[in-house]
C-alpha positions as CSV (number, residue, x, y, z in Angstrom):
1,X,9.2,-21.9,-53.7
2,X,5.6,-21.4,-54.0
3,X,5.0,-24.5,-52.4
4,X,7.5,-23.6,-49.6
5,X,5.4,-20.5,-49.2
6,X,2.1,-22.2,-49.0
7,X,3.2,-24.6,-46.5
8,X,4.5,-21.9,-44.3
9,X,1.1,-19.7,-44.6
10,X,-0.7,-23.0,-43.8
11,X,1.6,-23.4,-40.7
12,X,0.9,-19.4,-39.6
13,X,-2.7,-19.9,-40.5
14,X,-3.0,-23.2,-38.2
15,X,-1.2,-21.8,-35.1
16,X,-3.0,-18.5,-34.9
17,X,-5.7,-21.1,-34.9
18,X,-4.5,-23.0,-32.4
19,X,-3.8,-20.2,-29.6
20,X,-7.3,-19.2,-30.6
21,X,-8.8,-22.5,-29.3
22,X,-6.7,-22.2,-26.4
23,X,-7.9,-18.9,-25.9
24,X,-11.6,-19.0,-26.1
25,X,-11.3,-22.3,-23.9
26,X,-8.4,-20.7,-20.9
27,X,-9.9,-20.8,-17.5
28,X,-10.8,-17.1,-16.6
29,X,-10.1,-16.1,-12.9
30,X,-11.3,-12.7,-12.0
31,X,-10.7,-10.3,-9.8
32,X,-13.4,-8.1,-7.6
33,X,-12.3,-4.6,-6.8
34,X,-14.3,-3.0,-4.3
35,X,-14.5,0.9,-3.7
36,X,-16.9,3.7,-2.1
37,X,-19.0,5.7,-4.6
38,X,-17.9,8.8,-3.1
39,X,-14.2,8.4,-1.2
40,X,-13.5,10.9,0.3
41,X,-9.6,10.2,0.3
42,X,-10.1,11.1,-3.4
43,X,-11.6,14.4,-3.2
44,X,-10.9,16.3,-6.2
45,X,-11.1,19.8,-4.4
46,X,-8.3,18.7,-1.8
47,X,-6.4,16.9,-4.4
48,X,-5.0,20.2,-5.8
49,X,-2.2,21.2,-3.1
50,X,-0.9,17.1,-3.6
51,X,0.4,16.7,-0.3
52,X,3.0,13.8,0.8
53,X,0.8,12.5,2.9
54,X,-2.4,12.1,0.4
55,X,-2.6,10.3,-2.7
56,X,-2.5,10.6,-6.2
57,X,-5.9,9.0,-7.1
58,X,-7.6,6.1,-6.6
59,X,-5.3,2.9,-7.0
60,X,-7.7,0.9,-9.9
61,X,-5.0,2.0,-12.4
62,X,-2.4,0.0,-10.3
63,X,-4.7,-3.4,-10.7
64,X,-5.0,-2.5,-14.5
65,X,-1.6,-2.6,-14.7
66,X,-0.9,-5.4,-13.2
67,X,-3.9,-7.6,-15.0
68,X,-2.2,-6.3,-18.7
69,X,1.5,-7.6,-17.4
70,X,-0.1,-11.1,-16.2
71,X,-1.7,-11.7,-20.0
72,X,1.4,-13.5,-21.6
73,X,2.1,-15.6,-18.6
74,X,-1.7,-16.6,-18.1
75,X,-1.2,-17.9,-21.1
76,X,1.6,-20.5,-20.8
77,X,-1.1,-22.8,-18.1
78,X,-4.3,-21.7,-20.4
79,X,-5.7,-19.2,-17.8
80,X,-6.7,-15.2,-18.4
81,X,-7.2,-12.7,-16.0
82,X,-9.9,-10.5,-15.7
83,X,-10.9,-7.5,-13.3
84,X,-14.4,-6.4,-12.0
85,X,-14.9,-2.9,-10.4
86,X,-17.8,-2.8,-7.9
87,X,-19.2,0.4,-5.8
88,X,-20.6,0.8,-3.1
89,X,-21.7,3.6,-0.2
90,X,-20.8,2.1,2.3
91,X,-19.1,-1.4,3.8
92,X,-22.7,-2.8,4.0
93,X,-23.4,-2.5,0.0
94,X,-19.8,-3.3,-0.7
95,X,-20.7,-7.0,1.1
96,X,-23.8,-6.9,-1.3
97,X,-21.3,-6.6,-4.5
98,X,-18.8,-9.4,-3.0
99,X,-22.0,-11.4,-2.6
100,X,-23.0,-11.2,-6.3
101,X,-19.3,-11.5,-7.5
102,X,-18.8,-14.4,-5.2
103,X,-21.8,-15.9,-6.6
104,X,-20.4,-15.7,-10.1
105,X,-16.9,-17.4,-8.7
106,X,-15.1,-14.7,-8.3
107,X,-12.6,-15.7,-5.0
108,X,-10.1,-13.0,-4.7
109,X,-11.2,-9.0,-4.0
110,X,-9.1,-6.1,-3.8
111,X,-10.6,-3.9,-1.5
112,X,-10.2,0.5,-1.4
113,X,-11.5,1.8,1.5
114,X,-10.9,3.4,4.5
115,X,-9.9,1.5,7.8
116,X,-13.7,1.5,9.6
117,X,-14.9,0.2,6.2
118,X,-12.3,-2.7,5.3
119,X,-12.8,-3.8,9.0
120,X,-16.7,-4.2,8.4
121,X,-16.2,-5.8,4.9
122,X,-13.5,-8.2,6.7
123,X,-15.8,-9.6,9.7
124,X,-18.7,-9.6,7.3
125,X,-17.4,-12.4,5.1
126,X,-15.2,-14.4,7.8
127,X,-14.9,-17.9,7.4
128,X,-15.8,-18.1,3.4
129,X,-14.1,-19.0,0.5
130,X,-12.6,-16.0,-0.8
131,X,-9.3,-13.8,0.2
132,X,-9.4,-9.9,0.4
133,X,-6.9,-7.9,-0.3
134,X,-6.2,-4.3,1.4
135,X,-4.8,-1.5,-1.0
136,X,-5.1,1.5,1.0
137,X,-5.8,1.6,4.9
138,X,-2.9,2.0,6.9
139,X,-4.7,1.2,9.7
140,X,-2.7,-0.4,12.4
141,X,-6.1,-2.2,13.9
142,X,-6.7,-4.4,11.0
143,X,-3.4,-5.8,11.6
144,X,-3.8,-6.5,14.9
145,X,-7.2,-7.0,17.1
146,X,-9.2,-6.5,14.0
147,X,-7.5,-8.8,11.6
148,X,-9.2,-11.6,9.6
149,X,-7.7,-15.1,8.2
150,X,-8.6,-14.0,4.8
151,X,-7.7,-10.3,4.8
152,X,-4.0,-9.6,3.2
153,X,-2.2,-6.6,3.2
154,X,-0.2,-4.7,0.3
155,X,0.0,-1.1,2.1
156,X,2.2,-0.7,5.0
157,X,0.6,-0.1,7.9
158,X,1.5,3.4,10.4
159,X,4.1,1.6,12.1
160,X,6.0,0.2,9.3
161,X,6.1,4.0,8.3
162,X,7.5,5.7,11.8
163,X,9.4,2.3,12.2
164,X,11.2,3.5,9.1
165,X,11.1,6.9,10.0
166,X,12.2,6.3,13.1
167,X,15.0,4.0,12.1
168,X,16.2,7.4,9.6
169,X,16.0,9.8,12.6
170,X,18.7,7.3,15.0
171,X,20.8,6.8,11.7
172,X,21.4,10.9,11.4
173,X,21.0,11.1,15.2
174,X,18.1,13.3,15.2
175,X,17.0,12.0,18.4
176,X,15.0,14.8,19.9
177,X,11.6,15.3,18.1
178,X,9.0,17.7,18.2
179,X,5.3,16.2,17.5
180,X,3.2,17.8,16.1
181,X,-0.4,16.0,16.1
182,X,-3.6,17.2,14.7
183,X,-7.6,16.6,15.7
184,X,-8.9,13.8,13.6
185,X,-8.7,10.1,15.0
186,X,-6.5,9.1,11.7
187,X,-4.0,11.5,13.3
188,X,-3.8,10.5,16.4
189,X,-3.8,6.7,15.0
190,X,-0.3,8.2,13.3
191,X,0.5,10.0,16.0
192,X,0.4,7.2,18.5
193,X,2.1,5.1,16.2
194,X,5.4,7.5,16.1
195,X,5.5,7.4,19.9
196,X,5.9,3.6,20.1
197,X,8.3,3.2,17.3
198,X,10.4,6.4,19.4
199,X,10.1,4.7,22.9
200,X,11.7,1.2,20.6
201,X,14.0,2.8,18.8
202,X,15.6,5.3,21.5
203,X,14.0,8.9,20.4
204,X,13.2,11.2,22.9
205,X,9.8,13.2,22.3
206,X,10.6,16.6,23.7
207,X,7.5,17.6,23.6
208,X,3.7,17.3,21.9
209,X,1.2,19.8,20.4
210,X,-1.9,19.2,19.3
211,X,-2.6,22.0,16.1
212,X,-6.1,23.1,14.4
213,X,-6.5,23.7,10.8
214,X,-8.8,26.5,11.1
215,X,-10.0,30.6,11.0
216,X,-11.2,30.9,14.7
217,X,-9.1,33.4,16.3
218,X,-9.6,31.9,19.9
219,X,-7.4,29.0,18.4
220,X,-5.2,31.1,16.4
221,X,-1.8,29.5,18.8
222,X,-3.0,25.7,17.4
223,X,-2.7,26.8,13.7
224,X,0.4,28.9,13.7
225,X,3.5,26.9,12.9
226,X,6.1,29.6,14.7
227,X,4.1,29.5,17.8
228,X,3.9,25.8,17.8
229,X,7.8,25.5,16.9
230,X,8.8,27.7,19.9
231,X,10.2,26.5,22.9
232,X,12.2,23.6,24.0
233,X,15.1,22.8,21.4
234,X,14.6,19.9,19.3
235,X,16.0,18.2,16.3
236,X,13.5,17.2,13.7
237,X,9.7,17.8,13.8
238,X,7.3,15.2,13.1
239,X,3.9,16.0,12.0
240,X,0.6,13.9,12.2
241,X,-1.4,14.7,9.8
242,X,-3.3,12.2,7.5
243,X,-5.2,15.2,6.3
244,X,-2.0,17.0,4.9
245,X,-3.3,20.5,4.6
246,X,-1.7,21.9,7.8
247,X,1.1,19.5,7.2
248,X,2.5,21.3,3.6
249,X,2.5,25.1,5.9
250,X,5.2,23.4,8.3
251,X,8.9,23.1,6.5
252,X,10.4,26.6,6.3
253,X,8.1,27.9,8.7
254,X,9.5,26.7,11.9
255,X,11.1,29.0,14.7
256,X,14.5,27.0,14.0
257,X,16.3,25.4,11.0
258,X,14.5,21.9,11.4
259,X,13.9,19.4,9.1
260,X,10.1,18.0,8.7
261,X,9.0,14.4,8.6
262,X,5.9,12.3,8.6
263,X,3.1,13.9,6.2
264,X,5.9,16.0,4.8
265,X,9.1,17.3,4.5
266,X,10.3,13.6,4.5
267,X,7.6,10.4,4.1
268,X,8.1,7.0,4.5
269,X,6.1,5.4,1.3
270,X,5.4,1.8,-0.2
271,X,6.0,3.8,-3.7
272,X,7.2,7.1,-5.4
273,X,7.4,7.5,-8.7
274,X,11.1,8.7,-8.7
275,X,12.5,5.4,-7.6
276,X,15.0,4.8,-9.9
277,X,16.4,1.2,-9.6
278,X,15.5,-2.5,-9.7
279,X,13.6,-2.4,-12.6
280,X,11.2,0.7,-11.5
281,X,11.0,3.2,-14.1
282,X,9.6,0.6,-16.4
283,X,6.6,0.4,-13.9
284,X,6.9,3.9,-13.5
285,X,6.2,4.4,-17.0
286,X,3.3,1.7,-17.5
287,X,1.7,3.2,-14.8
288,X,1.8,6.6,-16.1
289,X,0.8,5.7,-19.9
290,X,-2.6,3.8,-18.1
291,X,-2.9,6.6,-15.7
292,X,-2.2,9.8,-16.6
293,X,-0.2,10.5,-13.8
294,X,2.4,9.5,-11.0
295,X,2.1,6.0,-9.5
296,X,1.6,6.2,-6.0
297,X,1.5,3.7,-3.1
298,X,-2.2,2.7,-3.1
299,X,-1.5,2.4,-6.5
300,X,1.9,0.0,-6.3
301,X,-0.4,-1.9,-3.4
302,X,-3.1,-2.4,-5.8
303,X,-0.5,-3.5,-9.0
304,X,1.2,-6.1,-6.0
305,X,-1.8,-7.6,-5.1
306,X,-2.6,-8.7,-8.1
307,X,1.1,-9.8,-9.1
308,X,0.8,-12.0,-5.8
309,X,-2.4,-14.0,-6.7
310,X,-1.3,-14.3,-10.5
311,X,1.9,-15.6,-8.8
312,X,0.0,-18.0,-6.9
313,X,-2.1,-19.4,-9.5
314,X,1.1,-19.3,-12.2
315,X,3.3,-21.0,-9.6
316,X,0.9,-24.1,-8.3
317,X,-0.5,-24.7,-11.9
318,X,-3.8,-23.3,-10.9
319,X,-4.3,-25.6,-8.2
320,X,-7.2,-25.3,-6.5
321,X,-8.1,-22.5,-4.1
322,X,-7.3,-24.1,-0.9
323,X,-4.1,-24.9,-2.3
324,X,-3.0,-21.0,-3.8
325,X,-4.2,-19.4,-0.6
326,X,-1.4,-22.0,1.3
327,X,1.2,-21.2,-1.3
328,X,0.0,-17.2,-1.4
329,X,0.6,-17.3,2.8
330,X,3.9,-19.0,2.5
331,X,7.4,-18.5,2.6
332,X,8.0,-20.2,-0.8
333,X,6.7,-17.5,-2.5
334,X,8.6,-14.8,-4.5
335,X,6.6,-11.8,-4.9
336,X,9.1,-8.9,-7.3
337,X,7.9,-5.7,-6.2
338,X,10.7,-3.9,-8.2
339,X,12.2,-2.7,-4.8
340,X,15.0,-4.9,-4.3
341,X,13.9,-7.3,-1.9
342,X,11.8,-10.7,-2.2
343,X,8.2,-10.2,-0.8
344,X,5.9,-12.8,1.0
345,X,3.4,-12.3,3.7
346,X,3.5,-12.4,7.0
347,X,1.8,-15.4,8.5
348,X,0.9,-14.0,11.8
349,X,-0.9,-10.7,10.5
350,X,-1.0,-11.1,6.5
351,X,0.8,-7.8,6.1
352,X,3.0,-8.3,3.3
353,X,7.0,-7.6,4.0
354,X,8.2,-4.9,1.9
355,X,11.0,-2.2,2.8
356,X,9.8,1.4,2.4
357,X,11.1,4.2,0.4
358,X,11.9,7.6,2.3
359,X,11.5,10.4,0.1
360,X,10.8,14.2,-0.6
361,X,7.9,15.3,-3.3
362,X,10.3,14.5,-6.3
363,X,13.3,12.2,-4.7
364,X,14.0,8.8,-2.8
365,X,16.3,9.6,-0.2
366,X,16.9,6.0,1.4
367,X,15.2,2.5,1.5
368,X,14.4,1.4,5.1
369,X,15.2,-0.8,7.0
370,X,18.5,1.6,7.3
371,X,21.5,-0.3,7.3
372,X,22.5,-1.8,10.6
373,X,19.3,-2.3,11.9
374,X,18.9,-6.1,12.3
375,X,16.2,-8.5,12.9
376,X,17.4,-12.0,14.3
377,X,15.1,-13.9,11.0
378,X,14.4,-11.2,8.4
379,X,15.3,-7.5,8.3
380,X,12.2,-6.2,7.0
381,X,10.5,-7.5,10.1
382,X,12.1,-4.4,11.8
383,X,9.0,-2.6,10.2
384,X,6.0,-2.9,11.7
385,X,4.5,-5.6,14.0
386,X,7.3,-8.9,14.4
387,X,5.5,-11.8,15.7
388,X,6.3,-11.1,19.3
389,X,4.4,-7.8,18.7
390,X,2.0,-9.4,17.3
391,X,-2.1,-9.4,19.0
392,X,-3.9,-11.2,15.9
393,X,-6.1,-13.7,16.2
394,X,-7.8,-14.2,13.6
C-alpha cells in the first residue's frame, strides 16, 4: 500500500511537472488594447443618469474576460494569452503605443475610441502586419469609405441598429415616425442612418425636429418634449441622440400615448445584461464578478474580439499570421457569441454578423432580424450594409 501510494505521489509530482515545462515554454500571443487617456464617452459625471443610449464603462473588462476563458484551451496547442493596455491622448500617441507593442510582436489590437480616432489609427498603420479590432464606434464611415483591410468590427454599426429597429417598427406596424434629432454630428450620423433604413424598409417619416439640450429661453420650443411631440399624428417616436441626456426626458412626456425608440424607450443593442438564453447569464455573471457591474455592448465587442482571434489561433494550430487573418476573414469560422446565431465577418466590410437584441433598461424584448425578414444568402445580412450596399475599398 505504501508503495502504491508512493508511486502515485511520484506520478502527481511528475505531471504537475510536466504542465509546468509546458508552461514556462507555451508560445505567448498578446493582445494590445488601445484607449484615450481621458474618453469622454466614459465621463463619470454623465455616467450617473445611465442612459440606453450610453454605456456602462469602458469595455477592458470585456477583454479580461475573455483572455481568463481562453486559459484552458491555450493550453491544449502550448500557447497563453496575454493582454496589454496602452493610452493615449489622442489617435497620434495611440499609433506611438502600437508602434512599441508592434515592435515587441504583438499583431492583434483592440482599439476603444471614438469614430474620428479609430479612422486615424486605421490609415496610420495600413498595409502592416497587424489586425485591429473596433469595440466601440458605431460609426457607419469606417465601414464604408473609410474602411481598412486590417480593421475588423465587433460593434454594430448605426445602421445594423435602425435596420433592426426599423425591421420592429414594420413587424408592429408602427409605420409613421416622428424624428426627433439633436445638434451634434454623432446625431445626425444616427439620425441619417434611421432615414435610410425607413426609406428600405417602408416607414414613413412624418415629420423631423431638430431639439437643443439647453437653458436659453430663445430656444425654449427645441428642448420641450410636448412642443416637439405636437402636431401631425404619428406612431412611434424616434430619437437621435448619442448624447442621451435629452433622450431619457422623452417617454411619458409626449403630447400622445407613443412609444419611444432609438436612445431610449426601446434600443437596438449588440448586448444587455438581461438576455437570458443561449448560454448568457453565465457571461452575464463572469462579466459582473470582473466588473462590478452590468455587461454592456462595448463590453460583449471587446470579450468577442478576443474569442475570435483565440478562435483563430486555436482552430489553425497557431499557424502563422497570414494564415489566422485568412481563417479569422472566412466563412469557416465559428465565432459563439452566446446569442444564438454563428458569427463570422463579413468579407466586404469586416463588420462582424451578429443579430441584435431590442430591449428596455432591464428587458430583451426581441432578437432582430424579426422573423420574416429574409436575406437571399444569410439573414443577418438584413442588418447593416449587404455587399450590394457596400462602398469599401479598402
Amino acid at each position: 500500500m505504501m508503495i502504491f501510494r508512493a508511486l502515485t505521489q511520484f506520478a502527481l509530482a511528475a505531471s504537475l511537472l510536466f504542465f509546468a515545462l509546458a508552461a514556462g515554454a507555451a508560445e505567448v500571443i498578446r493582445f494590445g488594447y488601445l484607449e484615450l487617456a481621458d474618453d469622454p464617452r466614459y465621463d463619470e459625471r454623465k455616467a450617473f443618469f445611465r442612459t440606453l443610449s450610453r454605456p456602462l464603462g469602458a469595455p477592458f473588462a470585456g477583454a479580461e474576460v475573455a483572455l481568463r476563458e481562453s486559459r484552458f484551451v491555450g493550453q491544449a496547442i502550448g500557447v497563453s494569452f496575454e493582454l496589454v493596455r496602452a493610452r493615449g491622448a489622442d489617435a497620434r500617441a495611440l499609433v506611438a503605443e502600437l508602434d512599441k507593442l508592434h515592435a515587441e510582436g504583438v499583431r492583434h489590437f483592440l482599439i476603444d475610441a471614438p469614430g474620428k480616432v479609430v479612422a486615424e489609427v486605421a490609415a496610420a498603420t495600413r498595409g502592416r502586419e497587424l489586425l485591429l479590432f473596433n469595440v466601440s464606434a458605431p460609426d457607419d464611415a469606417l465601414r464604408q469609405a473609410q474602411c481598412q483591410a486590417h480593421l475588423y468590427h465587433t460593434i454594430p454599426n448605426h445602421s445594423m441598429q435602425t435596420d433592426a429597429l426599423a425591421q420592429f417598427l414594420v413587424a408592429k406596424k408602427w409605420r409613421k415616425v416622428l424624428l426627433l434629432q439633436g445638434p451634434r454630428d454623432d446625431d445626425r450620423l444616427i439620425g441619417s442612418a434611421f432615414e435610410n433604413s425607413a426609406r428600405r424598409l417602408g416607414l414613413k417619416i412624418v415629420d423631423k425636429k431638430d431639439f437643443v439640450l439647453g437653458n436659453d429661453p430663445r430656444q425654449r420650443e427645441l428642448g420641450n418634449v410636448g412642443l416637439l411631440t405636437a402636431g401631425d399624428d404619428h406612431d412611434v417616436v424616434f430619437v437621435a441622440d448619442s448624447d442621451g441626456e435629452f433622450a431619457r426626458s422623452v417617454p411619458y412626456d409626449t403630447v400622445r400615448p407613443r412609444p419611444v425608440v432609438g436612445a431610449e424607450g426601446l434600443v437596438a443593442e449588440a448586448w444587455h445584461w438581461a438576455w437570458s438564453r443561449h448560454g448568457a447569464p453565465q457571461l452575464v455573471s463572469r462579466f459582473d464578478k470582473q466588473a462590478g457591474r452590468h455587461m454592456g455592448s462595448a463590453d460583449w465587442a471587446a470579450w468577442v474580439a478576443v474569442k475570435a482571434v483565440v478562435e483563430a489561433v486555436v482552430r489553425t494550430g497557431n499557424a502563422p499570421f497570414d494564415k489566422r487573418v485568412a481563417y479569422l476573414g472566412g466563412e469557416e469560422i465559428t465565432i459563439d457569441g452566446f446569442k444564438g446565431n454563428r458569427l463570422y465577418f463579413r468579407d466586404w466590410d469586416r463588420q462582424l454578423r451578429q443579430p441584435l437584441l431590442l430591449a428596455t433598461h432591464n428587458a430583451v424584448i426581441e432578437r432582430a432580424p424579426i422573423q420574416g425578414f429574409l436575406h437571399q444568402t444569410n439573414n443577418l445580412d438584413t442588418l447593416g450594409f449587404d455587399r450590394r450596399d457596400s462602398r469599401c475599398k479598402p
